[in-house]
N, C-alpha and C positions, 0 to 999 in steps of 0.2 A: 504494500500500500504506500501510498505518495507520501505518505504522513509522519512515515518512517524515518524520512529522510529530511525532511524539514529542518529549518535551521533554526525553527523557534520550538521545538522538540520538547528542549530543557529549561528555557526561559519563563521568566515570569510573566504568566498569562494577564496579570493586570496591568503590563506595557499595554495591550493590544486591544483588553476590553475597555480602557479608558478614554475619555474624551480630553485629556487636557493635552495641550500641543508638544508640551515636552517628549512625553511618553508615546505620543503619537510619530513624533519624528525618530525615536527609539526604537521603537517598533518596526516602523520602515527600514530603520539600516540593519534591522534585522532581518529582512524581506530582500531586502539588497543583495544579499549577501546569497538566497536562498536558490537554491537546486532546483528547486519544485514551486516556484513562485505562480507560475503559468495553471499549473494544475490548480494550486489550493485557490487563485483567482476564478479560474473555471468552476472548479466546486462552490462557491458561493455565490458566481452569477448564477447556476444551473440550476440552483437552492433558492434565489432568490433573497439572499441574505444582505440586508442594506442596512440592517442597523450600523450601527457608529461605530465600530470598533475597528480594527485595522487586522483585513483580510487577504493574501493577496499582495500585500503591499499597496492597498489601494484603503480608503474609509469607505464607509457603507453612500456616502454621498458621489464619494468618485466611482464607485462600482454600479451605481444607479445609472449616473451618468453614462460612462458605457456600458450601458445597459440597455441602453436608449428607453427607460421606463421615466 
């Protein structure tokens, strides 16, 4: 599974579920960084997953967006 291999595996999931920008730009260069960035973006458009958290390397706003929703 894609998930396995993820770069945010071991990291602390409240970088990603958070809305404050710090931790939102944390998150991304964790996303940056990631192998399987492509896929876990696709798994949340597919899901339709827009809330606010940083998915993807993208927030649930930019993932709406190309989303075209």
């Amino acid at each position: 599974m894609w998930q396995d291999s993820a770069a945010c595996k071991d990291a602390d999931s409240n970088l990603f579920l958070s809305g404050v920008a710090s931790r939102i730009e944390k998150a991304k260069s964790i996303c940056a960084t990631c192998s399987v960035v492509q896929d876990c973006l696709a798994f949340a458009i597919r899901n339709e997953d827009f809330e606010p958290h940083v998915y993807g390397g993208m927030t649930g706003v930019e993932r709406k967006r190309l989303a075209g929703v």
